[in-house]
N, C-alpha and C positions, 0 to 999 in steps of 0.2 A: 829756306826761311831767312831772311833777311835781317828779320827780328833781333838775331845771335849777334850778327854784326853792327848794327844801332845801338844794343845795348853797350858792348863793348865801347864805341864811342861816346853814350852818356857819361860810363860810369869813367872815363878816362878824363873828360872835361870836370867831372864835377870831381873827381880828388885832385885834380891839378889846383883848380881854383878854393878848392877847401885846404889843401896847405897842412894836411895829416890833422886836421880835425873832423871828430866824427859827425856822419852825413845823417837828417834825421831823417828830410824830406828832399826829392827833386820832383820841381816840376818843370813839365814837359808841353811845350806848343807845336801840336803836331797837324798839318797840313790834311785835309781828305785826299789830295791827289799824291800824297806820298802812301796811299795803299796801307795804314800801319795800323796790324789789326793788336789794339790793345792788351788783352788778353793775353797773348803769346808775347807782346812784350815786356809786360809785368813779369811772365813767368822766366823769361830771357834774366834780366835785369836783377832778377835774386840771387841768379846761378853765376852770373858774372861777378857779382858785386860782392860775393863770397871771400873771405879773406883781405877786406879793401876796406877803407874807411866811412865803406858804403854800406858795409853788411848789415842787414834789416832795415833800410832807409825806406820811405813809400816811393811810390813811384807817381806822380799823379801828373795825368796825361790830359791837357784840356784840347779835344777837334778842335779846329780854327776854319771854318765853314768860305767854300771857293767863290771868292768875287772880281768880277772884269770890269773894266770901261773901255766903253765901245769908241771905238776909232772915228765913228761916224757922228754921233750924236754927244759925246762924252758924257755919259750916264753911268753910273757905277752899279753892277746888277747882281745879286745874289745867284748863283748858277747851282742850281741842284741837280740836272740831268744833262748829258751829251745830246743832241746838239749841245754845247753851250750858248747861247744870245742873247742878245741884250732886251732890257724886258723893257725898254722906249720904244726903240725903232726897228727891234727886232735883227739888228743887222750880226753878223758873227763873225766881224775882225774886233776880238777884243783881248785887249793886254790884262793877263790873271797880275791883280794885285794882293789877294791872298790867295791861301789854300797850299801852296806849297813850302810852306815853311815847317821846320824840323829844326827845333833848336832846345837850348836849356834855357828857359826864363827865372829860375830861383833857386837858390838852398836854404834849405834851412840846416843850417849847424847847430849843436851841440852846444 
């Protein structure tokens, strides 16, 4: 479960940047091709956050849905299924400009 390990690194970034003030909210921009089944990380992220300046903080996780542009046509395409392709020209050399991001975008402190 991977989950254990992401939460540990939320909850490291977000007391570092909170500076021993208490955490009310984090939120989370989390990529679909980083596989991260929410659920299990909420539940991660309590047990971590235990004894921290995070303890009972929410967790709020927003999907950030996978989009390419095509090498070929430069169109930028929402990609909901494998194949990926581009939804112009149909072609599948394309650079993911999201979907894989896993990051802390906010706190709310105390």
């Amino acid at each position: 479960m991977h989950e254990l390990s992401l939460a540990e690194s939320i909850v490291a970034i977000a007391s570092e940047h909170a500076a021993g003030r208490q955490v009310i909210r984090v939120e989370l921009k989390a990529g679909r091709l980083r596989q991260v089944v929410p659920s299990a990380l909420v539940f991660a992220f309590a047990l971590v956050a235990k004894g921290t300046p995070l303890e009972g903080a929410e967790l709020a996780i927003e999907e950030v849905g996978v989009v390419g542009q095509c090498s070929a046509c430069g169109e930028e395409t929402a990609l909901e299924a494998f194949p990926f392709a581009c939804g112009g020209c149909g072609g599948l050399d394309l650079e993911l400009l999201r979907g894989e991001e896993l990051l802390v975008d906010a706190l709310e402190l105390a």
